[in-house]
N, C-alpha and C positions, 0 to 999 in steps of 0.2 A: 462592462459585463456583457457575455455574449447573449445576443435576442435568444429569449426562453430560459437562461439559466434563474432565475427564481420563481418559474415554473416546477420547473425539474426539484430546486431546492425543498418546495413545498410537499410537492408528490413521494419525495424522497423520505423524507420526514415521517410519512405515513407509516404504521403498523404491517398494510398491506402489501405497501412497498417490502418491507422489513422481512417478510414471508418470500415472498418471491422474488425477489431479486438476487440470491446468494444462487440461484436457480437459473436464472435467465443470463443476468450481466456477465458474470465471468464466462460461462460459453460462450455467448457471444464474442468478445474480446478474443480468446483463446483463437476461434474460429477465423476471425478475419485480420488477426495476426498474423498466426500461419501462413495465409493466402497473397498476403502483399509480404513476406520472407522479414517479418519485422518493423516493417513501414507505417503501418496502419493498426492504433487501437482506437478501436470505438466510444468505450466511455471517455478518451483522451480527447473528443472535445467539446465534452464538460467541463472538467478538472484534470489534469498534466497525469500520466500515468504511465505505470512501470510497467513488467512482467521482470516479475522477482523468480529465480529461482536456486534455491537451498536443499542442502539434503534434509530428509524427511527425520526428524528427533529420533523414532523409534528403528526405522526402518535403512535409515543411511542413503535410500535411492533419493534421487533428482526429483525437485517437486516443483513446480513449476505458477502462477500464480499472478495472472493479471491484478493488476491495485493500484489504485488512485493515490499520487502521493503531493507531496506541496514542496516542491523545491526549496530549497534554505541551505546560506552556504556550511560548510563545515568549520572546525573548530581553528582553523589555516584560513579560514576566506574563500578557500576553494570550493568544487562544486559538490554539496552536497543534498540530502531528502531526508525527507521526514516521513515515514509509514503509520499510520493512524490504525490501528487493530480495535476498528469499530464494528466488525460482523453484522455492521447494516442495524445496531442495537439491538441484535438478539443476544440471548445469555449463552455465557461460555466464551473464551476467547476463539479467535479464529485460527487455524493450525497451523498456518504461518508462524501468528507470533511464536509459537512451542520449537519449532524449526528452528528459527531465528536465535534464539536462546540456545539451545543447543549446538548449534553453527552459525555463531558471530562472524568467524570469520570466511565461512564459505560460504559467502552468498554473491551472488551476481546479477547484475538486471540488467533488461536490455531498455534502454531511456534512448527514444528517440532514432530507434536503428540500431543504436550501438549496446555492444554487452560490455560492461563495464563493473568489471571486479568490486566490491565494496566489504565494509567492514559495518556490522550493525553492533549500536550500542539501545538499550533497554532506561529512556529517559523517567529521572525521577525528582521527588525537591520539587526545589526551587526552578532548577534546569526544566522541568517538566512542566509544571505552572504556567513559566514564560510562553514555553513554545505551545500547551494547550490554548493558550489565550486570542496567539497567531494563528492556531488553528482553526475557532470558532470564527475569526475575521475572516478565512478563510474560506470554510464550507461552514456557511449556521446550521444546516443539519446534524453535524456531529453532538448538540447541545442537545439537542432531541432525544437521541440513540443514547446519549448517556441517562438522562431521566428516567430509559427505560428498565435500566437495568443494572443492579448492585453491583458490581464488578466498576471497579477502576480500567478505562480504556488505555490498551498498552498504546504508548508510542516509544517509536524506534530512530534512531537519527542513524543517516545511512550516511559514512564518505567513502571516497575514490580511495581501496587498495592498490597499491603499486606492486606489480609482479603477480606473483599465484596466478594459475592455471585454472581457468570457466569449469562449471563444473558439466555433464551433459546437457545440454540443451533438450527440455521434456515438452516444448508445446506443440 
């Protein structure tokens, strides 16, 4: 574990964190994204992170969407993610996940430089269970953010589409 990460984990955890941070992190990210063309997110070294972008449920534009995700391969062995729609445990899902649901299959992230077409499925059951389980292994903050709030946290298992067209890139 990298020096400081269960600092961070603790701090994260916080209420106060919960308040501010849907505020601060993803600008941030957003911002020095932009500036290294993809190269560089900021929260990515904490925990491994995307920049998801799907059209918007309502609206059909390009929404674009720094997020911390947990690599895991897909249902082939190949390379897949899992997306955690913890909104930092506030109530309400995050609008992502509504996107997401509504354009399963256009969404695109850029993971590590690359933009890479993908297919989001909305995990549930048992299938859900499991990988919630890897997930608290994962980040234990997320046990926290659930505590706080009635809502079932969406998770999303993301694999590599083949073929389809990015959609505009919004960051």
């Amino acid at each position: 574990m990298a020096p400081g990460v269960r600092l961070v984990q603790k701090v994260s955890s916080t209420r106060v964190f919960a308040r501010l941070a849907p505020h601060v992190v993803p600008a941030m990210d957003r911002a020095v994204h932009r500036l290294t063309r993809g190269k560089v997110l900021l929260s990515a070294r904490m925990l491994p992170g995307v920049v998801l972008t799907v059209p918007g449920a309502r609206s059909g534009q390009p929404r674009t969407t720094p997020l911390a995700c947990m690599p895991h391969p897909g249902a082939d062995g190949g390379e897949g993610w899992v997306l955690v729609g913890s909104n930092f445990g506030r109530p309400g899902h995050p609008a992502w996940t509504a996107n997401l649901l509504a354009h399963p299959e256009a969404a695109v992230i850029n993971w590590k430089g690359r933009d890479i077409p993908v297919t989001a499925r909305l995990l549930a059951g048992e299938e859900r269970a499991g990988v919630w389980a890897l997930a608290l292994r994962f980040w234990p903050p997320y046990a926290a953010y659930q505590s706080r709030i009635d809502r079932e946290i969406r998770l999303f298992r993301l694999e590599r589409r083949e073929g389809g067209g990015a959609p505009a890139r919004g960051v």
